[in-house]
One Martini backbone bead per residue (centre of mass of N, CA, C, O) as a GRO file, in nm:
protein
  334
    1UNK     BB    1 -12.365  -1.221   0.202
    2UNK     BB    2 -12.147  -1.380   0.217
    3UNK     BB    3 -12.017  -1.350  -0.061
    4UNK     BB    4 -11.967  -1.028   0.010
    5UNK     BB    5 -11.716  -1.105   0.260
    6UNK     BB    6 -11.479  -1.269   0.149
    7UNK     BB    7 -11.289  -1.060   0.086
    8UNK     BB    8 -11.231  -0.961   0.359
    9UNK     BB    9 -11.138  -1.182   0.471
   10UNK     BB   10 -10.876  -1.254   0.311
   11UNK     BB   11 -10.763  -0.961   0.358
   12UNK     BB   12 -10.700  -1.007   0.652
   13UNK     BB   13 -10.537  -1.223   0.684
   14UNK     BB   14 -10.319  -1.144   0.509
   15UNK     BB   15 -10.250  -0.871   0.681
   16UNK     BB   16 -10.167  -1.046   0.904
   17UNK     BB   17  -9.928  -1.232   0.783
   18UNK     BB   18  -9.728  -0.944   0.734
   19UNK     BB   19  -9.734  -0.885   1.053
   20UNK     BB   20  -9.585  -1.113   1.167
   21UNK     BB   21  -9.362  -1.183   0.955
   22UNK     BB   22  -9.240  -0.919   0.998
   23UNK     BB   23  -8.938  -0.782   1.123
   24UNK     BB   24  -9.120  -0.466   1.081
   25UNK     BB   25  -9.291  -0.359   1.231
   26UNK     BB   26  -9.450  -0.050   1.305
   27UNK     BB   27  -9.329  -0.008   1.611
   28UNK     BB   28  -9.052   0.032   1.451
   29UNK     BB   29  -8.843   0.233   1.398
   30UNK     BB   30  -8.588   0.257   1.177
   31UNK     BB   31  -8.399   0.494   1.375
   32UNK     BB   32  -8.402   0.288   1.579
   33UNK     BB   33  -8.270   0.061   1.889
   34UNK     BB   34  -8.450  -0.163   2.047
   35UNK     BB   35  -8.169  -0.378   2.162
   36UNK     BB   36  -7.885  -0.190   2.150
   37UNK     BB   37  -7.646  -0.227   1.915
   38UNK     BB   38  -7.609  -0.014   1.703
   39UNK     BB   39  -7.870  -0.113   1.503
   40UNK     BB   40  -8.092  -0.001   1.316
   41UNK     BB   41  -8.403  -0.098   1.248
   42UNK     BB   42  -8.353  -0.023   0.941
   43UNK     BB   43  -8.035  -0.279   0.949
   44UNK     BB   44  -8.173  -0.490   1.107
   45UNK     BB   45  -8.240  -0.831   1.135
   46UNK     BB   46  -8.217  -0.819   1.447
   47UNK     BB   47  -8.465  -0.598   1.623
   48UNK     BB   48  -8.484  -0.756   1.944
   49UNK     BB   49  -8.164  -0.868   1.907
   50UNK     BB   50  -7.871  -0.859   2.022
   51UNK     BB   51  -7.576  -0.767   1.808
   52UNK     BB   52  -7.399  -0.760   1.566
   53UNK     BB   53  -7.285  -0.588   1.333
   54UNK     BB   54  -7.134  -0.789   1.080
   55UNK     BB   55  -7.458  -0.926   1.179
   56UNK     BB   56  -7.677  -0.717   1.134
   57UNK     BB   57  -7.761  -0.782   1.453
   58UNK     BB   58  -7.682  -1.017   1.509
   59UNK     BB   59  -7.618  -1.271   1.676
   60UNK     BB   60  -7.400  -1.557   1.767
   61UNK     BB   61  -7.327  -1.880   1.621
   62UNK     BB   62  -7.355  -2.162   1.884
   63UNK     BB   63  -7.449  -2.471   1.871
   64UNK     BB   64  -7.224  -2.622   2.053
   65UNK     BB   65  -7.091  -2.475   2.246
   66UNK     BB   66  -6.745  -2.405   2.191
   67UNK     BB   67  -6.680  -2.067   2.077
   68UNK     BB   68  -6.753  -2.150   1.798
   69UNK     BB   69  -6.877  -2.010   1.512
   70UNK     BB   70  -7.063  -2.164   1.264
   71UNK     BB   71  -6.917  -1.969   1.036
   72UNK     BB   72  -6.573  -2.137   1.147
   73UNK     BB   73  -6.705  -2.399   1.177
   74UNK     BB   74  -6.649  -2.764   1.091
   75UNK     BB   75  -6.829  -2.865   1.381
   76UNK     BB   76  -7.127  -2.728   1.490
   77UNK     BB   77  -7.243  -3.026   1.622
   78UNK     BB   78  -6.896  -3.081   1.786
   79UNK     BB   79  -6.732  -2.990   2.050
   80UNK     BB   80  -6.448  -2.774   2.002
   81UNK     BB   81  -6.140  -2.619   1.946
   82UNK     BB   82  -6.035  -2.364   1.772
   83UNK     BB   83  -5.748  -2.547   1.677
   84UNK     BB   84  -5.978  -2.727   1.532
   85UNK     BB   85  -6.219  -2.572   1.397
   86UNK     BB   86  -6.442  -2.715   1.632
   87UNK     BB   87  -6.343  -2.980   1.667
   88UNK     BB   88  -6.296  -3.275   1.800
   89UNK     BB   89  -6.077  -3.481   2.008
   90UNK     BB   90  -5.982  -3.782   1.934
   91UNK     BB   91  -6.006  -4.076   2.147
   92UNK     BB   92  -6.007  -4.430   2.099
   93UNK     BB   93  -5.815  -4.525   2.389
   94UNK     BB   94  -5.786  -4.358   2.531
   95UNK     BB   95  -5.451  -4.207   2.633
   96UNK     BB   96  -5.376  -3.891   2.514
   97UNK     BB   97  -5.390  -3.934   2.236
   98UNK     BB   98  -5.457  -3.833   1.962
   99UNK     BB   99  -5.545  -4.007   1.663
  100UNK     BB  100  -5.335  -3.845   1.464
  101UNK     BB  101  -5.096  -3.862   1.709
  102UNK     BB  102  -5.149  -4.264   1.682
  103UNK     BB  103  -5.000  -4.496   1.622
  104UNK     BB  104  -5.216  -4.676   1.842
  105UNK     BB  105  -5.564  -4.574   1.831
  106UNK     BB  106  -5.654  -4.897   1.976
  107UNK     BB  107  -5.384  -4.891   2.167
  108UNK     BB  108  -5.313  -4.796   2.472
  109UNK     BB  109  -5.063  -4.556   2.579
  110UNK     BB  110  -4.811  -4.317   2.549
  111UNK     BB  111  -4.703  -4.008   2.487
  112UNK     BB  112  -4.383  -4.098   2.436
  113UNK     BB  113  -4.485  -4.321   2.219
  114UNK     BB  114  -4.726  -4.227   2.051
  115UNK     BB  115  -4.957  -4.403   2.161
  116UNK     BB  116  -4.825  -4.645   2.277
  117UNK     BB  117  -4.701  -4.929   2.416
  118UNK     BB  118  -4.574  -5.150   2.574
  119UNK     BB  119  -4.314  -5.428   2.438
  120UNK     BB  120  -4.286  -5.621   2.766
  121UNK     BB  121  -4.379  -5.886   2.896
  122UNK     BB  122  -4.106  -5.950   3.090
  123UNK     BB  123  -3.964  -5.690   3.198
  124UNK     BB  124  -3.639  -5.647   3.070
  125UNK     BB  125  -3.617  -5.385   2.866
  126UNK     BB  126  -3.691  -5.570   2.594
  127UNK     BB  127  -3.839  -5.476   2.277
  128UNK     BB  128  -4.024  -5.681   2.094
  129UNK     BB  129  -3.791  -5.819   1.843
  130UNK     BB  130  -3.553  -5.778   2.022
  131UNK     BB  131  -3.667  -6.051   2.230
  132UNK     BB  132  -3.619  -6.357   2.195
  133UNK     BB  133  -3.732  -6.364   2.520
  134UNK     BB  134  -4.025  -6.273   2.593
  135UNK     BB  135  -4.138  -6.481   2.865
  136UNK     BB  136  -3.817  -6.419   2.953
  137UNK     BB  137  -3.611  -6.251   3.144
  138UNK     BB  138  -3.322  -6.044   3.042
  139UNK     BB  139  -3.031  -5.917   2.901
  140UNK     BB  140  -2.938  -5.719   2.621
  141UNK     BB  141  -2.684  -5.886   2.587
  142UNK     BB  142  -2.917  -6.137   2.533
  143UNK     BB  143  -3.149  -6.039   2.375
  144UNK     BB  144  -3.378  -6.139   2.652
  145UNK     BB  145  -3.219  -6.343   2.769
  146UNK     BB  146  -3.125  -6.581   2.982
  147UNK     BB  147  -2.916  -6.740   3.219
  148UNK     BB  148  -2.796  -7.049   3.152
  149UNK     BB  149  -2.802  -7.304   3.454
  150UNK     BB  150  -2.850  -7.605   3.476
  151UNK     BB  151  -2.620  -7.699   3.711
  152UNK     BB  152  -2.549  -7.454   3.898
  153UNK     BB  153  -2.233  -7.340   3.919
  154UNK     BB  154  -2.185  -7.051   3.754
  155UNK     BB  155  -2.213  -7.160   3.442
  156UNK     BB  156  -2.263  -7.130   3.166
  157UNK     BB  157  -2.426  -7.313   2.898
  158UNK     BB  158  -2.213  -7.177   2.692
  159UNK     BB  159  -1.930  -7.231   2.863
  160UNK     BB  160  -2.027  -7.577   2.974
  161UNK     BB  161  -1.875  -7.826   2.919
  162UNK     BB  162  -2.097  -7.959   3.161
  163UNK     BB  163  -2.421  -7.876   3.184
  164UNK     BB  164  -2.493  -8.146   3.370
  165UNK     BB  165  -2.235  -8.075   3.549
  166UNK     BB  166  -2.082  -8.001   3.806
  167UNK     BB  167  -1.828  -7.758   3.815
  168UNK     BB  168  -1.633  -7.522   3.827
  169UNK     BB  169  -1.479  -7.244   3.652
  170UNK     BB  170  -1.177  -7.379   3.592
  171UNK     BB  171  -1.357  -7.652   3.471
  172UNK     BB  172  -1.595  -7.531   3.289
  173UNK     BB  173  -1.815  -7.699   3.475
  174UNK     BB  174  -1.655  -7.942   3.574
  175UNK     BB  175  -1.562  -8.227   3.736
  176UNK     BB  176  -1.325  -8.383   3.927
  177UNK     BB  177  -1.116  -8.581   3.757
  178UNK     BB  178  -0.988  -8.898   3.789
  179UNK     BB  179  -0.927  -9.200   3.590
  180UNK     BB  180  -0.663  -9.348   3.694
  181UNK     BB  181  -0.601  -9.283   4.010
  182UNK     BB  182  -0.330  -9.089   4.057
  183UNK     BB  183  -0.387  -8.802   4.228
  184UNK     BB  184  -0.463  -8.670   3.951
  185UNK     BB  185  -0.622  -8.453   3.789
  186UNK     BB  186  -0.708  -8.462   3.482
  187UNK     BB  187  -0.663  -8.144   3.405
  188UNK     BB  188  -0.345  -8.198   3.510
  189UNK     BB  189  -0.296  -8.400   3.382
  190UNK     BB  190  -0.040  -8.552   3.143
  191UNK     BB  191  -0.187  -8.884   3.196
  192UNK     BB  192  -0.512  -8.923   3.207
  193UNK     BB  193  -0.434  -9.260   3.107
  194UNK     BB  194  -0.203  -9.286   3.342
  195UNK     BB  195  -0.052  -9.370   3.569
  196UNK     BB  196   0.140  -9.202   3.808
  197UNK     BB  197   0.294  -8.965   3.906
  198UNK     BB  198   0.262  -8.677   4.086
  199UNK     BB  199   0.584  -8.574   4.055
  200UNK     BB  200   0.501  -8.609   3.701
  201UNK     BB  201   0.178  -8.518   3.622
  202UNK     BB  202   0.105  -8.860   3.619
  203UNK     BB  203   0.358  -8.962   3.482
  204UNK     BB  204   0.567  -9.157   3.472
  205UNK     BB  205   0.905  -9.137   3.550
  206UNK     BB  206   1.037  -9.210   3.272
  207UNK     BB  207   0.860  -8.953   3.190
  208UNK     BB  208   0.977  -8.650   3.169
  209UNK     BB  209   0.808  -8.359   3.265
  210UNK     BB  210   0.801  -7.993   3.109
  211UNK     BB  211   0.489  -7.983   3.179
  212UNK     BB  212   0.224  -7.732   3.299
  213UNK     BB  213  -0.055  -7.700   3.384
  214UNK     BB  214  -0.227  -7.375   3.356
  215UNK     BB  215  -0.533  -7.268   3.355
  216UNK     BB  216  -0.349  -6.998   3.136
  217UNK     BB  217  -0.132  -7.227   3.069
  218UNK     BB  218   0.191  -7.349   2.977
  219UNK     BB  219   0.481  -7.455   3.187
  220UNK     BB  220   0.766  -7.443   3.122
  221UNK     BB  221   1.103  -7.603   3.223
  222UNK     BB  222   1.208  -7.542   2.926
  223UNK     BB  223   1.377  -7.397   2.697
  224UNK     BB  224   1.367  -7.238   2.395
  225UNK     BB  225   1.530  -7.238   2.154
  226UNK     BB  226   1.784  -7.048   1.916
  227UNK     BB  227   1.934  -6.956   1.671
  228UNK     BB  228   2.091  -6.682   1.649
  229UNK     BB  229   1.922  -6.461   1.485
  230UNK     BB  230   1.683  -6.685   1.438
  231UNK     BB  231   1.426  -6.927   1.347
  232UNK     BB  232   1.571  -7.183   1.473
  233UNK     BB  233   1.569  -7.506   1.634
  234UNK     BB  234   1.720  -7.636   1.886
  235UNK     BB  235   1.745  -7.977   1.972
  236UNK     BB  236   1.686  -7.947   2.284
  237UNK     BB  237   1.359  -7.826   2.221
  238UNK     BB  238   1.228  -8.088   2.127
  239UNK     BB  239   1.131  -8.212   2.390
  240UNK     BB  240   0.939  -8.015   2.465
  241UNK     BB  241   0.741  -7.986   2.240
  242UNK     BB  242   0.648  -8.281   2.263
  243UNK     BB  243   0.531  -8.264   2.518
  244UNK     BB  244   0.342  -8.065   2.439
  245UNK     BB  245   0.193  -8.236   2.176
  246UNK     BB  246   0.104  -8.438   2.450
  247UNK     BB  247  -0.081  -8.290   2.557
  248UNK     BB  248  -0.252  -8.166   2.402
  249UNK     BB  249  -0.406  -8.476   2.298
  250UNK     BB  250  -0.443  -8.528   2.585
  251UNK     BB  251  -0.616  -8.247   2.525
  252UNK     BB  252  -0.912  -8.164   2.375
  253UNK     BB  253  -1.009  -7.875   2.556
  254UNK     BB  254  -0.767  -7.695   2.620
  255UNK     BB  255  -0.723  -7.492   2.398
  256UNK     BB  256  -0.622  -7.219   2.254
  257UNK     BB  257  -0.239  -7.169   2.178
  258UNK     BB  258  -0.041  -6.908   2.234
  259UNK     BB  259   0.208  -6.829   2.060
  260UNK     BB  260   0.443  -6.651   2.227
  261UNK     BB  261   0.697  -6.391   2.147
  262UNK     BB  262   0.992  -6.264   2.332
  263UNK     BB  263   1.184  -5.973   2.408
  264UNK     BB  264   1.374  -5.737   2.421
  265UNK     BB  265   1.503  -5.403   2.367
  266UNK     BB  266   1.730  -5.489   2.159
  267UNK     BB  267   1.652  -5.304   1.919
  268UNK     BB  268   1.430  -5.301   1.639
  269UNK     BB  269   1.113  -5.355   1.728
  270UNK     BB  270   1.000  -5.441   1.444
  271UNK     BB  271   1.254  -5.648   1.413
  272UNK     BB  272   1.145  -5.820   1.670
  273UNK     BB  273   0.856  -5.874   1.598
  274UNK     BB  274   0.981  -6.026   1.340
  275UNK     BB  275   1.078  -6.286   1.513
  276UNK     BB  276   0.937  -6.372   1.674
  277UNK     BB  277   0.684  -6.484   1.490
  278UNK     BB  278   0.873  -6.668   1.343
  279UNK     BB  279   0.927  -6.848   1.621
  280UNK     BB  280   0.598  -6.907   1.634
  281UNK     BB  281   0.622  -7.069   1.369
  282UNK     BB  282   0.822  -7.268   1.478
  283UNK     BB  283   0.629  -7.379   1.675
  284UNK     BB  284   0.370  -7.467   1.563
  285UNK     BB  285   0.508  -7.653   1.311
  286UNK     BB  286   0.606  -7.876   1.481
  287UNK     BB  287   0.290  -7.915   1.634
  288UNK     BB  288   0.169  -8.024   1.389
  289UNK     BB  289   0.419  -8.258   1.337
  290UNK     BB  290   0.277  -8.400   1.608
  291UNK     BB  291  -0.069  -8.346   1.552
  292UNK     BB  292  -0.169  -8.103   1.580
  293UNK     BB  293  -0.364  -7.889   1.520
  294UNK     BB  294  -0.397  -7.567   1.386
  295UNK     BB  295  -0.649  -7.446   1.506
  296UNK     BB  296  -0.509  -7.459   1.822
  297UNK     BB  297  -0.298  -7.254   1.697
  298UNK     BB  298  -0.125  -6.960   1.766
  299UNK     BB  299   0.100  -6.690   1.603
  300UNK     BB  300   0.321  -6.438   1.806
  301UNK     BB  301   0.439  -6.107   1.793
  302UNK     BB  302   0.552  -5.945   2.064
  303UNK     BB  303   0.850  -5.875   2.150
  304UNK     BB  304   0.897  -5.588   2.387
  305UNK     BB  305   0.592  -5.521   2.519
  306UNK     BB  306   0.643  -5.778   2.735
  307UNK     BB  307   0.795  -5.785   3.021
  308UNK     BB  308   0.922  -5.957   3.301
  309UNK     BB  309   1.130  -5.717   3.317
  310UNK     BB  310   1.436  -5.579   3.322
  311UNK     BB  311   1.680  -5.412   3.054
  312UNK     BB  312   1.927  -5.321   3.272
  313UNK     BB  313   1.966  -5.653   3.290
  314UNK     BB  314   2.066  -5.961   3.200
  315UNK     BB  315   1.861  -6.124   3.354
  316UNK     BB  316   1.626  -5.967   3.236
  317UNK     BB  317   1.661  -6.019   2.941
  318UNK     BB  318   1.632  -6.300   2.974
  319UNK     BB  319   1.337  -6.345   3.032
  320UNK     BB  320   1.229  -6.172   2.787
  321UNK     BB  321   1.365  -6.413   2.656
  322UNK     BB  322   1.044  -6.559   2.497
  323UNK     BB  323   0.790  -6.851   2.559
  324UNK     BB  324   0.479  -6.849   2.531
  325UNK     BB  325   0.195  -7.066   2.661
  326UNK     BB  326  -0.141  -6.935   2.587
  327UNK     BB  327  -0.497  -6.999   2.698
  328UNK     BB  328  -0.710  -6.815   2.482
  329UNK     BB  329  -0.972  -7.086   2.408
  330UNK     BB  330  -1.213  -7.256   2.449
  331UNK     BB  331  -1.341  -7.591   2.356
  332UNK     BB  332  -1.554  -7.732   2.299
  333UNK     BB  333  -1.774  -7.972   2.311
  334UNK     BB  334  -1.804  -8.307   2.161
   0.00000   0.00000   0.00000
């Protein structure tokens, strides 16, 4: 008897199982559309849920929610925005500059930067290889570094004479010094190691000086001369001269001398250049021969560019025939 009915049962089971898989059991007319989507039932893929014409009826799938369709997505199960193809935005240090757009996407930086940091750990304005004293602020003109002023005067020690030593700007930063006593400073002397009288420049009476130092320049006392239209030195020029190859050589810190030569406006301009400078390398030559370095004078022609009065009477014009010995750059202390 069992044996005369198994056959009945395995058609019912079969028929049961074709009926439950089938996305079309029987109460589904093929030409209505159950879900109402527009896809009539024996053309829809899903007739019991809405979908689209395009997807045969189905709905759209998106498995991560991000409004990307899995079949647009390249990341579907990583919610990302349309314009990544549903990718997410990855930032891996959290900075706002997704990583593809981060130069430096394992440390923090700013968006203007292209996702990195500020490298100015002294604040000061200049920023990483660029400035040599990263621990400490400095200006960009001194590429990060600070003014350093050891002995405190308000003069930097590059340009401090005596860089742990107080003392004026006036005197690189030196302090004011007599060596010998007689009541003139160092700086002023004419005679830096000889007593000397103060109104003869610190030296000897016996040795009449014609020159005085100031600041910025050597003030002659007396003209240096030239026979007319030459540069030949009158043999009077040599005495004032001298007495300058002498300051110089007893200042051996007083500075590159600008000898300047200068004229008046009567003449060809460019042959009056050339002729002042002519005149300012036979004064350069004299205290060459005198023992100063070469490397402490330079010989400039200055023609009629420079007058120090007017031109239009005999007066001005004299004055503006000279000879100027201008200091126009300090020496480091040796």
């Amino acid at each position: 008897m069992m044996r005369a009915l198994l056959p009945w049962a395995l058609l019912a089971v079969v028929s049961g199982g074709l009926v439950s898989g089938c996305r079309h059991g029987p109460e589904l007319n093929p030409a209505l559309d159950a879900d109402g989507d527009g896809v009539p039932n024996g053309e829809d893929a899903c007739p019991t849920v809405r979908g689209l014409a395009r997807l045969q009826g189905c709905p759209v799938r998106d498995t991560d929610g991000d409004g990307v369709e899995d079949s647009l997505d390249k990341c579907p199960r990583h919610a990302g925005p349309a314009s990544r193809d549903g990718c997410p935005i990855r930032d891996t240090d959290e900075d706002g500059v997704e990583d593809a757009k981060d130069l430096c996407p394992r440390v923090p930086g700013l968006l203007e930067r292209q996702g990195c940091p500020i490298d100015d750990p002294d604040r000061d304005g200049v920023e990483g290889a660029a400035d040599k004293c990263p621990d400490e602020p400095g200006p960009a003109s001194r590429d990060g570094c600070p003014v350093r002023d050891s002995d405190g005067d308000g003069v930097p020690d590059e340009e401090d004479a005596c860089p742990n030593e107080e003392g004026p700007v006036s005197l690189r930063g030196c302090p004011e010094r007599d060596s010998d006593g007689d009541g003139v400073p160092d700086h002023r002397d004419n005679c830096p190691r000889e007593r000397g009288a103060m109104d003869n420049q610190g030296c000897i009476s016996a040795s009449k000086q014609l020159v005085i130092i100031r600041p910025d320049r050597l003030e002659l006392l007396e003209r240096i001369g030239f026979a007319p239209g030459t540069a030949t030195l009158l043999p009077r020029a040599l005495p004032v001269l001298d007495n300058v190859a002498l300051v110089l050589l007893a200042h051996p810190r007083l500075g590159v001398i600008a000898i300047e030569g200068h004229t008046d406006n009567r003449g060809d301009p460019d042959a009056q250049r050339a002729m002042t400078l002519a005149r300012a390398e036979a004064v350069r030559d004299h205290l060459v021969r005198q023992g100063v370095p070469p490397d402490r004078l330079e010989a400039w022609g200055i023609g009629p560019d420079k007058p120090l009065g007017t031109n239009e009477t005999s007066h001005g014009r004299e004055a503006n025939r000279r000879m100027d010995l201008r200091i126009v750059a300090p020496r480091a202390r040796p």
